[in-house]
PDB file of N, H, CA, C and O in Angstrom:
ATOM      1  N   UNK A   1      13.427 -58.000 -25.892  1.00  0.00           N
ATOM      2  CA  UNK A   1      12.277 -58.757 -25.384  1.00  0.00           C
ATOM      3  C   UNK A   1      12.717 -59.784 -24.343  1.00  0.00           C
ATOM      4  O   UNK A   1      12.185 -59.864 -23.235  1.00  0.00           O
ATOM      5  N   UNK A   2      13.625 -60.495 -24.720  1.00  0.00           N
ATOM      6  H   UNK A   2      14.057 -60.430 -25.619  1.00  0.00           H
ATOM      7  CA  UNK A   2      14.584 -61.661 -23.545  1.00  0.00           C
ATOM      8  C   UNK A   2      14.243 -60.718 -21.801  1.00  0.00           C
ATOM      9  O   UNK A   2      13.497 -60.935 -20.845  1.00  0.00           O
ATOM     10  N   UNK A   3      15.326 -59.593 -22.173  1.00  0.00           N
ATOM     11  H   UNK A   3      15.931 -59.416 -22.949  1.00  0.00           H
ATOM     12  CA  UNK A   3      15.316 -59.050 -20.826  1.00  0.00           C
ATOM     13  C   UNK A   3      14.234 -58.968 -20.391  1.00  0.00           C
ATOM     14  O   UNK A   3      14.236 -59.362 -19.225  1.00  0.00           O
ATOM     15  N   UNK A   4      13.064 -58.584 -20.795  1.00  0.00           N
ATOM     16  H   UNK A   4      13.063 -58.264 -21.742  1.00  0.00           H
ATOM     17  CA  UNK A   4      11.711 -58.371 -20.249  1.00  0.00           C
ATOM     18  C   UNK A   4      10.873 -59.785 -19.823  1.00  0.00           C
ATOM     19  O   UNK A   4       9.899 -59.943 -19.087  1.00  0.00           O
ATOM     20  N   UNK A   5      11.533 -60.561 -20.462  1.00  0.00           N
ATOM     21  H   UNK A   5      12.325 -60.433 -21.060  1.00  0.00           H
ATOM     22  CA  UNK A   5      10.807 -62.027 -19.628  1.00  0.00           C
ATOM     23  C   UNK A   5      11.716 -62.459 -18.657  1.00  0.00           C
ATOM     24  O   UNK A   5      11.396 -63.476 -18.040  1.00  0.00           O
ATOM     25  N   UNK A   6      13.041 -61.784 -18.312  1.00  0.00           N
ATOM     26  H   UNK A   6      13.301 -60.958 -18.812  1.00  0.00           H
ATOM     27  CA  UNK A   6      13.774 -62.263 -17.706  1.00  0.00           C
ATOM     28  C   UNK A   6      13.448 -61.268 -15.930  1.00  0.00           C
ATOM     29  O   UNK A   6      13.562 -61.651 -14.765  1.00  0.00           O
ATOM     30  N   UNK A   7      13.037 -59.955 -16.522  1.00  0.00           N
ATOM     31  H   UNK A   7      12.945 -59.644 -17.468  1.00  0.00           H
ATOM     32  CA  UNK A   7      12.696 -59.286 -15.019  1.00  0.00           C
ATOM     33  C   UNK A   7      11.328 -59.551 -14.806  1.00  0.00           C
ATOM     34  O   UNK A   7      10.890 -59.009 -13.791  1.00  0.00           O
ATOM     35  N   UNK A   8      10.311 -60.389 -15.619  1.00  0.00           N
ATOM     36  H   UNK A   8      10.667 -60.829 -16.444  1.00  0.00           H
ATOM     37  CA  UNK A   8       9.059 -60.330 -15.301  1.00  0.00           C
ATOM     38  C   UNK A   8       9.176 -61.751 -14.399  1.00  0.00           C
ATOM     39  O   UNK A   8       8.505 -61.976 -13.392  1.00  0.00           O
ATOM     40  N   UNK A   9      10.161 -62.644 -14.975  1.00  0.00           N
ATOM     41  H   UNK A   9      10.706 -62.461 -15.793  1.00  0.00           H
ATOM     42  CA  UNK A   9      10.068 -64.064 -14.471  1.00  0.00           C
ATOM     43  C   UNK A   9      10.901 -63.711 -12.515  1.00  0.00           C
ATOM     44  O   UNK A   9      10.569 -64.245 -11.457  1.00  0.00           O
ATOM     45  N   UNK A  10      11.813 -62.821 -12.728  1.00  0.00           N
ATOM     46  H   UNK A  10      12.082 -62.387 -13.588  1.00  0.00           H
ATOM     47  CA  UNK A  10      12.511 -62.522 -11.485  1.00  0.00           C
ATOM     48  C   UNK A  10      11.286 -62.150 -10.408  1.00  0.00           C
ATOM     49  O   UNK A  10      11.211 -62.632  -9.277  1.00  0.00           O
ATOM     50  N   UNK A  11      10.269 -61.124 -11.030  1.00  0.00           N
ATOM     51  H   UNK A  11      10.330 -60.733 -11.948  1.00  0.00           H
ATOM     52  CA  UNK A  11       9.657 -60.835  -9.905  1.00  0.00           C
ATOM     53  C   UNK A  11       8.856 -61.908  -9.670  1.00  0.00           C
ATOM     54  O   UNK A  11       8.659 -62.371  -8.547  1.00  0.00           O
ATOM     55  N   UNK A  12       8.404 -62.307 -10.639  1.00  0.00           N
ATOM     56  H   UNK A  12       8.564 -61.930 -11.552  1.00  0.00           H
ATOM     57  CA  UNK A  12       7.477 -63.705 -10.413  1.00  0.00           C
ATOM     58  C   UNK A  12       8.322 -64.519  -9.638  1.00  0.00           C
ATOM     59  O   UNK A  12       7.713 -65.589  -9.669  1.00  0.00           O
ATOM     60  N   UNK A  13       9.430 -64.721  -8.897  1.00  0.00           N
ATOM     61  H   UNK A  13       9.924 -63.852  -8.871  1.00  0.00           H
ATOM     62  CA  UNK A  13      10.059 -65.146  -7.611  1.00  0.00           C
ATOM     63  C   UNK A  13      10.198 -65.006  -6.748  1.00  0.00           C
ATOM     64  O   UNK A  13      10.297 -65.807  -5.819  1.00  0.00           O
ATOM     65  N   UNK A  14      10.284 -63.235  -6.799  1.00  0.00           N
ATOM     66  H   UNK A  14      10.203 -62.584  -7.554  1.00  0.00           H
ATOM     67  CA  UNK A  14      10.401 -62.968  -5.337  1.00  0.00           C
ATOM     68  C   UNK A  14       8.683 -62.737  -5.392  1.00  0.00           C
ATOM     69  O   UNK A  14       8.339 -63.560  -4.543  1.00  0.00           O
ATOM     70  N   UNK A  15       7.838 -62.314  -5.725  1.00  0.00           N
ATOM     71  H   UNK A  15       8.118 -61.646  -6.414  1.00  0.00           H
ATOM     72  CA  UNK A  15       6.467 -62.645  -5.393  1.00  0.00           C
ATOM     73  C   UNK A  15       6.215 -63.471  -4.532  1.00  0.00           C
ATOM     74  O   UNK A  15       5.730 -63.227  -3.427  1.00  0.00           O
ATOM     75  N   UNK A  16       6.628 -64.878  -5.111  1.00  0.00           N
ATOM     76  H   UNK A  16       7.022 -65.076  -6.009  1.00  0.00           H
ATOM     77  CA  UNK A  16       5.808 -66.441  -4.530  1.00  0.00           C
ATOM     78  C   UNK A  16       6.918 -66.583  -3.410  1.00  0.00           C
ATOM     79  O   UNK A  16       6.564 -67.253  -2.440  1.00  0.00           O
ATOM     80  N   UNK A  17       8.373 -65.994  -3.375  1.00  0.00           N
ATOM     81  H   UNK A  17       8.661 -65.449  -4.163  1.00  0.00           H
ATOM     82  CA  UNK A  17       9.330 -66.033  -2.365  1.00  0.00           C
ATOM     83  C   UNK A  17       8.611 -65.463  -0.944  1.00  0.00           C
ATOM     84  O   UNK A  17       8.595 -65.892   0.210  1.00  0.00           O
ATOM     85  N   UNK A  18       7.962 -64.151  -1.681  1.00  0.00           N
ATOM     86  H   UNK A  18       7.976 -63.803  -2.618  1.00  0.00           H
ATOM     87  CA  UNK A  18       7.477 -63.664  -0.028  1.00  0.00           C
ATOM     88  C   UNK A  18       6.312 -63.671   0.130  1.00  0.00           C
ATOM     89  O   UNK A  18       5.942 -62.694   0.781  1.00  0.00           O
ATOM     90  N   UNK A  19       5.420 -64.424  -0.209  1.00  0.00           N
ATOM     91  H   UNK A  19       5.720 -65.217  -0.738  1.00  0.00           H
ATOM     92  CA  UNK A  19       4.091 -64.702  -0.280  1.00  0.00           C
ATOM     93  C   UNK A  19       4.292 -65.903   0.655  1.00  0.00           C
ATOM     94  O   UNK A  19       3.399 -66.007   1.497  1.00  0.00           O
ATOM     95  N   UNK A  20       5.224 -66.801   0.702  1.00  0.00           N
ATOM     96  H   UNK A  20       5.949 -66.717   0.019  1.00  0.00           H
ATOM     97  CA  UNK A  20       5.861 -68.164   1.283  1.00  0.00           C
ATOM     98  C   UNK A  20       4.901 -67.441   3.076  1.00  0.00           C
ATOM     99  O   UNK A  20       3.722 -67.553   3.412  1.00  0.00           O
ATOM    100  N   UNK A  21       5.913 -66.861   3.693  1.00  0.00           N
ATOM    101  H   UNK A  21       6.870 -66.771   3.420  1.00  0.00           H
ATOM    102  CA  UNK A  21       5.485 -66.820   5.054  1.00  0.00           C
ATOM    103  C   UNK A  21       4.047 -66.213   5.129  1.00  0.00           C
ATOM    104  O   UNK A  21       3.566 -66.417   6.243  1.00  0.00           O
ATOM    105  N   UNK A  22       3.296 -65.599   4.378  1.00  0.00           N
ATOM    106  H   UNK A  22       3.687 -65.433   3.473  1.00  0.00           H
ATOM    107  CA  UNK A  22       1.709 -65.368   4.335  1.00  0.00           C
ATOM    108  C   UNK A  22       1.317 -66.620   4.435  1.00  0.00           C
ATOM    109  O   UNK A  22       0.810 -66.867   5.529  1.00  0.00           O
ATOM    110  N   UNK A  23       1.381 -67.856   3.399  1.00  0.00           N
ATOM    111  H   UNK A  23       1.793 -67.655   2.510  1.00  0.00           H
ATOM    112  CA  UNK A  23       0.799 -68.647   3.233  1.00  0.00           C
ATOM    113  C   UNK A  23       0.839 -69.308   4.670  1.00  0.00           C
ATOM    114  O   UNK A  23      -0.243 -69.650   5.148  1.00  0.00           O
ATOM    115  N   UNK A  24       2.094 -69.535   5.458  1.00  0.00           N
ATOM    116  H   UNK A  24       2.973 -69.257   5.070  1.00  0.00           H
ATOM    117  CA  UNK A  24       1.933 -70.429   6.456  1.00  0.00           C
ATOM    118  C   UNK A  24       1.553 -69.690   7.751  1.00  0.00           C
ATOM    119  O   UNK A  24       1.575 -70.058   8.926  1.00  0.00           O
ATOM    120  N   UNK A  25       1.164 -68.419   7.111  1.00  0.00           N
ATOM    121  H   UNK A  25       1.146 -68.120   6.157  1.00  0.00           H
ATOM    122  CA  UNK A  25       0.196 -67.421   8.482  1.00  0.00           C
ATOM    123  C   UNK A  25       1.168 -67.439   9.618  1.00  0.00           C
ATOM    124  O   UNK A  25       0.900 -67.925  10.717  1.00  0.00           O
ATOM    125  N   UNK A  26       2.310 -66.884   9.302  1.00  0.00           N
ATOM    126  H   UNK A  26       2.528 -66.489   8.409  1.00  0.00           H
ATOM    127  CA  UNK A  26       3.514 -66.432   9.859  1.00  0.00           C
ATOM    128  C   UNK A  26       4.230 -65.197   9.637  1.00  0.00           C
ATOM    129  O   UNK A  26       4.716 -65.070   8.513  1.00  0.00           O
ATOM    130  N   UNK A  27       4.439 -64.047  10.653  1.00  0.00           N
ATOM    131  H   UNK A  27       4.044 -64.150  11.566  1.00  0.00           H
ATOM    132  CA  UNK A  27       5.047 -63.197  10.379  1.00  0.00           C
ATOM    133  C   UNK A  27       6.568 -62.979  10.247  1.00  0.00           C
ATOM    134  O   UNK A  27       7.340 -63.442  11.087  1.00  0.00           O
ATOM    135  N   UNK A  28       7.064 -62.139   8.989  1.00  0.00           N
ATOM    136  H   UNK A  28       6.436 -61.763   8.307  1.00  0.00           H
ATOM    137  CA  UNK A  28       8.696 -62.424   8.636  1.00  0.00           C
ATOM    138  C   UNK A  28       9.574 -62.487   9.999  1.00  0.00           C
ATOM    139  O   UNK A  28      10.628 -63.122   9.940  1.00  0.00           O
ATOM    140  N   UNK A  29       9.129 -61.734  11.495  1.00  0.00           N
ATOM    141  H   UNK A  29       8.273 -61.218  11.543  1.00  0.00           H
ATOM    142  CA  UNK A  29       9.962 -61.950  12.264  1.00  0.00           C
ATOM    143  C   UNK A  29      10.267 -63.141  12.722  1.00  0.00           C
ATOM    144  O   UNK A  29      11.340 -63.505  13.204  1.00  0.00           O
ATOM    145  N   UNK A  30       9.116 -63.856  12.530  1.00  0.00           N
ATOM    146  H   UNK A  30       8.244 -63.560  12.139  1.00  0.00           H
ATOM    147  CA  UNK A  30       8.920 -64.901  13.394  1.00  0.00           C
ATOM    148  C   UNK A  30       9.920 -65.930  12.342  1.00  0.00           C
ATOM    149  O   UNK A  30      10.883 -66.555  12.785  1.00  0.00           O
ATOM    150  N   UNK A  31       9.452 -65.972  10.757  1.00  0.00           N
ATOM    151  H   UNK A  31       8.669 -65.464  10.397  1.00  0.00           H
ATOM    152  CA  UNK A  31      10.142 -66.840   9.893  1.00  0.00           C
ATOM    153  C   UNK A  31      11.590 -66.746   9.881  1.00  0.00           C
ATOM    154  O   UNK A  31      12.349 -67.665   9.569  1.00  0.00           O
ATOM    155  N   UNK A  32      12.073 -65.058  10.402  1.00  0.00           N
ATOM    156  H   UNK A  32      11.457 -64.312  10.656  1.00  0.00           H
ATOM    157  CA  UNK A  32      13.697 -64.878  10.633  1.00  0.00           C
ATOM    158  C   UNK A  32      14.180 -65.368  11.968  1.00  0.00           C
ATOM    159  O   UNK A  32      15.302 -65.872  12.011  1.00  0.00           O
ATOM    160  N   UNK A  33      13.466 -65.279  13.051  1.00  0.00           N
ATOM    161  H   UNK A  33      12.554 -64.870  13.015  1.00  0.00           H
ATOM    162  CA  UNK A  33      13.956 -66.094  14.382  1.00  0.00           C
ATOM    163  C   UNK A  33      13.856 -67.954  13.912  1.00  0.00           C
ATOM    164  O   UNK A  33      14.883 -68.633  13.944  1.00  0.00           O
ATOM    165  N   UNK A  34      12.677 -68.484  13.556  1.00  0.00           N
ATOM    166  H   UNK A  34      11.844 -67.933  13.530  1.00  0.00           H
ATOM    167  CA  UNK A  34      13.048 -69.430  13.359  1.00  0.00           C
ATOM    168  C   UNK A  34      14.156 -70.188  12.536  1.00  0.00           C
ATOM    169  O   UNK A  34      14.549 -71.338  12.733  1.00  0.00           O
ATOM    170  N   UNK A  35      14.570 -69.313  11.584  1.00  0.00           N
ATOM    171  H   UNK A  35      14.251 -68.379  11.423  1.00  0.00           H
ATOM    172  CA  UNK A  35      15.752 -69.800  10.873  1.00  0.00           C
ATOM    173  C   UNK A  35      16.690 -69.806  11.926  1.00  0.00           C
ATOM    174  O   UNK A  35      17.274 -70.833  12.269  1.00  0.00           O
ATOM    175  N   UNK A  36      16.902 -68.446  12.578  1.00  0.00           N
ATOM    176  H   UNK A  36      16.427 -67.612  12.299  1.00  0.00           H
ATOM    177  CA  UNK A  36      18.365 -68.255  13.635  1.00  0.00           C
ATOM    178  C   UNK A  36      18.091 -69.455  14.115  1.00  0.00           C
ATOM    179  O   UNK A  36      18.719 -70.330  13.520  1.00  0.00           O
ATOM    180  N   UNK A  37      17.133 -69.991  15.284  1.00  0.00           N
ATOM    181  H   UNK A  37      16.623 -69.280  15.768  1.00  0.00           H
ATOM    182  CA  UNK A  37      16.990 -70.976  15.702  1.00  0.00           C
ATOM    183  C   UNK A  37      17.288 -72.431  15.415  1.00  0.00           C
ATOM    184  O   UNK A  37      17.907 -73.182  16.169  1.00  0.00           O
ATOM    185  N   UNK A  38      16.712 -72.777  14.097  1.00  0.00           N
ATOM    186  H   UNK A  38      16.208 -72.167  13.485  1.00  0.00           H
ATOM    187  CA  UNK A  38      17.353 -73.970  13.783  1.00  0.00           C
ATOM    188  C   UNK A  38      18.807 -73.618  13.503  1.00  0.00           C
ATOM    189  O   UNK A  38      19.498 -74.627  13.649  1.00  0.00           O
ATOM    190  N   UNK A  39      19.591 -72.449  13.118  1.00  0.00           N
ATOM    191  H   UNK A  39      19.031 -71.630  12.999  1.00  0.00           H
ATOM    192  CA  UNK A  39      20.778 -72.479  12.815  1.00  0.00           C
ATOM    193  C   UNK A  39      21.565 -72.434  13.651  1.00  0.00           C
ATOM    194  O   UNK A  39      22.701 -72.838  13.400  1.00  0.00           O
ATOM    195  N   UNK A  40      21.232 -71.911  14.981  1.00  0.00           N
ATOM    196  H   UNK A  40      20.310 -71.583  15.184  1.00  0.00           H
ATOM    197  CA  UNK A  40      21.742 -72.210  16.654  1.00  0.00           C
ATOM    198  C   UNK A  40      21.558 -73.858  16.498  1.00  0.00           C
ATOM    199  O   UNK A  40      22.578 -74.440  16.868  1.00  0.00           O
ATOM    200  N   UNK A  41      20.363 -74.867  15.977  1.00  0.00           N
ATOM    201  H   UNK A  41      19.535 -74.394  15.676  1.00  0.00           H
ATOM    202  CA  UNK A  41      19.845 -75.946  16.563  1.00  0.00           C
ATOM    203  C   UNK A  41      21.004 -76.730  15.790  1.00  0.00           C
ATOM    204  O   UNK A  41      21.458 -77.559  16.579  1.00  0.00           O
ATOM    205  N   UNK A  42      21.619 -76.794  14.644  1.00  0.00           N
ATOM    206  H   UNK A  42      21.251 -76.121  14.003  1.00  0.00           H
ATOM    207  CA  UNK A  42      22.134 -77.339  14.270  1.00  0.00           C
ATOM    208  C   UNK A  42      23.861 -77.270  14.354  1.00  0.00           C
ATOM    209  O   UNK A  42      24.678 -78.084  13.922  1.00  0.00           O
ATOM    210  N   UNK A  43      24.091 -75.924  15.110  1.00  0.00           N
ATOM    211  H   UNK A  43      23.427 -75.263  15.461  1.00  0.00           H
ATOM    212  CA  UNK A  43      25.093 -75.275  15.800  1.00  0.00           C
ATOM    213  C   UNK A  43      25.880 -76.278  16.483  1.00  0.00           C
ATOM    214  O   UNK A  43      26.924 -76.879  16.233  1.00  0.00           O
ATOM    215  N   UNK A  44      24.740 -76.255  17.763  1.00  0.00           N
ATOM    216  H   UNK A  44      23.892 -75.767  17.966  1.00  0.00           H
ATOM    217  CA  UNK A  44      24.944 -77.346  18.537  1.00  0.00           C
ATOM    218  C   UNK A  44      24.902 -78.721  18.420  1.00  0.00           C
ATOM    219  O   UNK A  44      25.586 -79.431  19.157  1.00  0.00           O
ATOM    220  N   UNK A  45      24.227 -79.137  17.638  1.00  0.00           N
ATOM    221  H   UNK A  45      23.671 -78.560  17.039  1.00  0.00           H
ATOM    222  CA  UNK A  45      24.625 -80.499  17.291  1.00  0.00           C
ATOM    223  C   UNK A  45      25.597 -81.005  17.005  1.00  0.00           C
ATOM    224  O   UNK A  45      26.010 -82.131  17.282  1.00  0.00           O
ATOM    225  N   UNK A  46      26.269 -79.779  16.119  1.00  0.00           N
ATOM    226  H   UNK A  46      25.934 -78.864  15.894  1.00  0.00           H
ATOM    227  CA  UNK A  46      27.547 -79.852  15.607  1.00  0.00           C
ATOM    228  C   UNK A  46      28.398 -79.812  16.559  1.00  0.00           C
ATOM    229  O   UNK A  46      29.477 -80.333  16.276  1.00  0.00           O
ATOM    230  N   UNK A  47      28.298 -79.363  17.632  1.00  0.00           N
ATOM    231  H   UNK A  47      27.422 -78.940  17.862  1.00  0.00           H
ATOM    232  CA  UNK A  47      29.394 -79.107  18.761  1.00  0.00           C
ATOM    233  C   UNK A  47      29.349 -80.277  19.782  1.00  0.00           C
ATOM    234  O   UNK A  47      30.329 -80.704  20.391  1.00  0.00           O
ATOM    235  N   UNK A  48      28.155 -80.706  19.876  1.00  0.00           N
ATOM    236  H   UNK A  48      27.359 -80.359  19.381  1.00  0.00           H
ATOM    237  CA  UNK A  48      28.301 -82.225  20.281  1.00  0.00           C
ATOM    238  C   UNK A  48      28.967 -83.390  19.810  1.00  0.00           C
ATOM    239  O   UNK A  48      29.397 -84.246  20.583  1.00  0.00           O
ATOM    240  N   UNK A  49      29.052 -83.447  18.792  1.00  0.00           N
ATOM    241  H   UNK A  49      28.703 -82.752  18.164  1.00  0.00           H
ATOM    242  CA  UNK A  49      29.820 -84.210  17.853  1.00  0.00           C
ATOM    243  C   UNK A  49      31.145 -84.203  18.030  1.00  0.00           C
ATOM    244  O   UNK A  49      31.837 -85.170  18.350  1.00  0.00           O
ATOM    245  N   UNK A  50      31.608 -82.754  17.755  1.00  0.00           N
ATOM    246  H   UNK A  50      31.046 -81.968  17.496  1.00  0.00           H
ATOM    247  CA  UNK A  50      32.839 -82.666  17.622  1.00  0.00           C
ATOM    248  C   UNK A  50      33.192 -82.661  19.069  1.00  0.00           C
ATOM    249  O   UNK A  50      34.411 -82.521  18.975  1.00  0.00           O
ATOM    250  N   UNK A  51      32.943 -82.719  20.334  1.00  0.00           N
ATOM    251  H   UNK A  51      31.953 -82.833  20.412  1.00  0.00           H
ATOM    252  CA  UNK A  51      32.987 -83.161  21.825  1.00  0.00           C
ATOM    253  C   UNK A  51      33.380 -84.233  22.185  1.00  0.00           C
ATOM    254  O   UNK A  51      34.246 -84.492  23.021  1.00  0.00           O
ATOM    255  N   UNK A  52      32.272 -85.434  21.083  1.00  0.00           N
ATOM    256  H   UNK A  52      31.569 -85.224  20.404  1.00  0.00           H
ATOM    257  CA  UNK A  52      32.593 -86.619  21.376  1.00  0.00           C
ATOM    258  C   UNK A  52      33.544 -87.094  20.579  1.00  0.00           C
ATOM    259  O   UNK A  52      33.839 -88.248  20.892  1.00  0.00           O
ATOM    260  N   UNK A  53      34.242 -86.610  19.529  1.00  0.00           N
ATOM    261  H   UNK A  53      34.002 -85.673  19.275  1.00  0.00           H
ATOM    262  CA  UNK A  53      35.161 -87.118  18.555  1.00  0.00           C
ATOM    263  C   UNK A  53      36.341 -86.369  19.672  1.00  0.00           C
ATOM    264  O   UNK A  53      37.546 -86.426  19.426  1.00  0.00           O
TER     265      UNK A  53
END
């Protein structure tokens, strides 16, 4: 019985996991470029830093 609340609770994650970009009326491409993006954005920040050090 454990296991069975344990894969019912899993999907009940990824459910509300990918329900996430519906809610903010965004398509997954768009939610996967914006990650790259801030992860370029913070890329560079980082490389500024280490420029001025």
């Amino acid at each position: 019985m454990s296991n069975i609340a344990v894969i019912t609770e899993g999907n009940n994650f990824l459910w509300v996991f990918f329900n996430i970009p519906r809610k903010l009326r965004i398509t997954y491409v768009q939610f996967f470029v914006l990650g790259v993006y801030f992860e370029k954005l913070s890329g560079y920040t980082d490389n500024i830093k280490r420029q001025n050090c």
